[in-house]
C-alpha positions in Angstrom: 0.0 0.0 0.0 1.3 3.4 -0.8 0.9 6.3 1.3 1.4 10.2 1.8 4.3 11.2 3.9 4.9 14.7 3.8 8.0 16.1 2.1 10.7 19.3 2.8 9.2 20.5 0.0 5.4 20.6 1.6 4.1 18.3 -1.2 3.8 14.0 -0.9 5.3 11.9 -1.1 4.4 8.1 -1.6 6.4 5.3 0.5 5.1 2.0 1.3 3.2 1.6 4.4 3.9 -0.2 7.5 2.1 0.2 10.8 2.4 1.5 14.1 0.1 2.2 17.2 -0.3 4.9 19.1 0.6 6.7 22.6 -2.2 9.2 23.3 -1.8 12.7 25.5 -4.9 14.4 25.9 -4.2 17.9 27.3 -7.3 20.3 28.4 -6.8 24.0 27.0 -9.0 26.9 26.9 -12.3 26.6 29.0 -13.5 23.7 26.5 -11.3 22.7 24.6 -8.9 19.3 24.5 -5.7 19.3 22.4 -4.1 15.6 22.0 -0.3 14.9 21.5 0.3 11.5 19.9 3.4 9.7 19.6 4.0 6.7 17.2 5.7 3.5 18.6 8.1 3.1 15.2 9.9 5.8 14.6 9.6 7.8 17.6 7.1 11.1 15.9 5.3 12.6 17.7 2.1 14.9 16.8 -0.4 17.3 18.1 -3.4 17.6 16.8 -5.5 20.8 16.7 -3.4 22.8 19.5 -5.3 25.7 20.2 -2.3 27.3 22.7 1.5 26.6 22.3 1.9 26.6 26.5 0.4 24.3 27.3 1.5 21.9 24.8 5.1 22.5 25.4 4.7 22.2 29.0 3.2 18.6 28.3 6.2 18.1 25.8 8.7 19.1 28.3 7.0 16.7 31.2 6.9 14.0 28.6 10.3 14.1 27.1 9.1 14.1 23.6 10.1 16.2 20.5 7.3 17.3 18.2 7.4 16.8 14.7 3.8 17.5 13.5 1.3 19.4 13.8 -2.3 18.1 12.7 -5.2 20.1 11.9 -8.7 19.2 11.7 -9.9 22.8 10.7 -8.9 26.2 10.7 -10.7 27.7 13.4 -8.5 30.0 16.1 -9.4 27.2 19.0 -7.8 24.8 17.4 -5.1 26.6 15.4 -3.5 29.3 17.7 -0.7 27.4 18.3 0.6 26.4 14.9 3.0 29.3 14.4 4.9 29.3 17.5 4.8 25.6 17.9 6.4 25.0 14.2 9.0 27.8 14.4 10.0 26.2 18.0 10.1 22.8 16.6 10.8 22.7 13.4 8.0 20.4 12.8 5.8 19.8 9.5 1.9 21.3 9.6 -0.5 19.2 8.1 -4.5 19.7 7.6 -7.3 20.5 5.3 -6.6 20.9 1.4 -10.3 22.6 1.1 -8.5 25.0 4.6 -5.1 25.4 2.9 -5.3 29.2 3.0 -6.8 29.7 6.0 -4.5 27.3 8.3 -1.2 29.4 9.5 1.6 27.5 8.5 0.3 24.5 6.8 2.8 22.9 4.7 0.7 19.5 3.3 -2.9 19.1 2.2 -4.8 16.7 2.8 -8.5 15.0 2.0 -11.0 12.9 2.2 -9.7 9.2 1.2 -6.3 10.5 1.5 -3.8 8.7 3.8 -1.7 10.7 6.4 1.4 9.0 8.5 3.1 9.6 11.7 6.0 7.6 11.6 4.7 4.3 10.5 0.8 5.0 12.3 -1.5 4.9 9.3 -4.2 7.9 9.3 -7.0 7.5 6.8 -8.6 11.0 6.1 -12.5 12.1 5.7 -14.3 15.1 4.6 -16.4 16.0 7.1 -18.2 19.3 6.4 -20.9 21.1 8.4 -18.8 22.7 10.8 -16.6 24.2 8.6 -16.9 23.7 4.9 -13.3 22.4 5.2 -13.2 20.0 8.1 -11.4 16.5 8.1 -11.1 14.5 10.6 -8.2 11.6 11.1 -8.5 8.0 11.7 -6.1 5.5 13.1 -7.5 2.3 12.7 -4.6 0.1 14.0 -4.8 2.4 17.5 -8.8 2.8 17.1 -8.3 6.9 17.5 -11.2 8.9 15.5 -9.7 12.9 15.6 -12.5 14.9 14.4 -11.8 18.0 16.0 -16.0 20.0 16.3 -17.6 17.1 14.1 -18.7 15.0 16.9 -19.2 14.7 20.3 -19.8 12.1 23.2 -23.3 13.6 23.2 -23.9 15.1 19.7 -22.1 17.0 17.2 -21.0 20.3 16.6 -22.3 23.8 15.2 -22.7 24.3 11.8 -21.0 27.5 10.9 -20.1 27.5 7.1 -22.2 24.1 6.1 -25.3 22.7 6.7 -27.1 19.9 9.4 -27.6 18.2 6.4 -23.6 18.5 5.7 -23.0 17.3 8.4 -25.2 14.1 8.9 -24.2 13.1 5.7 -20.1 13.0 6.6 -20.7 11.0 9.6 -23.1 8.2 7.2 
């Protein structure tokens, strides 16, 4: 199976796929918000995904030991982007979210969509459109460590607001 890995050159690249499971940091932000720091078993990587704040996810990189590498983003809103800046010029580390976001994402360096493939290291993510909350929103599976990342799509109890798609949308990306 061939898969996206992103290059230096922010476009991707194809390698063949191996897989990998995953060590899962959630880290509370904001008043309501949860930003998750992942790191892959193989090759060491380690990712955030949607990190609203760069404190507090360096403070949990610091406690952890870990060196980040990516950044993932589910969609471009402020809550779950405000980090991305000072967390890629601290780190050094590779942005990736939303092709349908790409200009509205600080810092994104690879695109990404729906039946795409993303990879930490050697954890396999498969990608999905899922519009309603934004018309751009994706959210990130990894099957082989059953994590679903789908940032304001859905929730324990429901999903989220529709502010640039439709209920309709929205229902229909989660079929």
């Amino acid at each position: 199976m061939l898969c996206y890995l992103p290059g230096s050159d922010g476009r991707n690249q194809h390698r063949e796929c191996a897989m990998s499971t995953l060590e899962i940091e959630q880290i509370p932000t904001r008043t309501d918000n949860y930003v998750y720091l992942l790191k892959e078993s193989g090759q060491g990587r380690v990712g955030v995904v949607d990190p609203s704040d760069a404190a507090p996810v360096i403070e949990a990189l610091d406690r952890l030991g870990w060196q980040l590498t990516d950044i993932i983003n589910t969609h471009h809103h402020n809550d779950h982007t405000g980090g991305n800046l000072e967390l890629k010029e601290k780190y050094g580390c590779v942005v990736t979210g939303p092709l349908a976001d790409h200009d509205r994402i600080a810092g994104i360096d690879v695109d990404v969509g729906d039946g795409d493939i993303f990879m930490l290291g050697d954890a396999e993510a498969k990608i999905f459109d899922t519009p309603g909350h934004t018309r751009g929103h994706i959210a990130f599976w990894f099957p082989e460590s059953k994590a679903l990342f789908c940032g304001d799509t859905l929730f324990a109890l429901g999903g989220g607001r529709t502010f640039e798609g439709t209920a309709e949308q929205m229902w229909t990306s989660l079929g």
